[in-house]
C-alpha positions as semicolon CSV with decimal commas, in nm:
position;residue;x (nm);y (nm);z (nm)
1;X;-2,323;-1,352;4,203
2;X;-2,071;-1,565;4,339
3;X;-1,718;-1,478;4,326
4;X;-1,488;-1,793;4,368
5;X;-1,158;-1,802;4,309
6;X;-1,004;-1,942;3,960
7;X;-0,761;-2,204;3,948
8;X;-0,428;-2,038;3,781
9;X;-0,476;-2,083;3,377
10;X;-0,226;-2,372;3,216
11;X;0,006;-2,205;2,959
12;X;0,033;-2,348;2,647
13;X;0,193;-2,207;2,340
14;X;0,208;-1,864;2,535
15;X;-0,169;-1,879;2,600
16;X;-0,362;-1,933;2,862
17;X;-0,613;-2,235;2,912
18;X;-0,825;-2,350;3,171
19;X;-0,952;-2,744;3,225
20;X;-1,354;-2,743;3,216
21;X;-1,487;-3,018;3,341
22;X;-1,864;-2,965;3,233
23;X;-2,092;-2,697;3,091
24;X;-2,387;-2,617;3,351
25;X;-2,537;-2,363;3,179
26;X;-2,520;-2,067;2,867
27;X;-2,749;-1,757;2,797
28;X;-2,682;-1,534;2,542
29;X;-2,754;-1,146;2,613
30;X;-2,749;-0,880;2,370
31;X;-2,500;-0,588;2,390
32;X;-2,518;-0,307;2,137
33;X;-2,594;-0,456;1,816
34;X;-2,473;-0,798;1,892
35;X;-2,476;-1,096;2,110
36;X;-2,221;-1,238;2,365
37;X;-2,277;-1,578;2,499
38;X;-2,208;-1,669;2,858
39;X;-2,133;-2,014;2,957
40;X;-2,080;-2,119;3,348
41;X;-1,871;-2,419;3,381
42;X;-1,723;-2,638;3,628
């Protein structure tokens, strides 16, 4: 695990949004009942 720091979010419309410059990789792992999907971007 490696624990870099985030970049502060952009605020737009009162939310917070962060500028992704590509998707390296996604797995989806079950929880309960359901799924969540993970993505790790750059």
């Amino acid at each position: 695990v490696v624990h870099d720091a985030q970049p502060p979010p952009i605020v737009v419309d009162n939310e917070s949004e962060w500028e992704v410059e590509e998707i390296l990789a996604t797995r989806t792992q079950k929880v309960g009942r359901g799924h969540r999907r993970e993505v790790l971007v750059k």
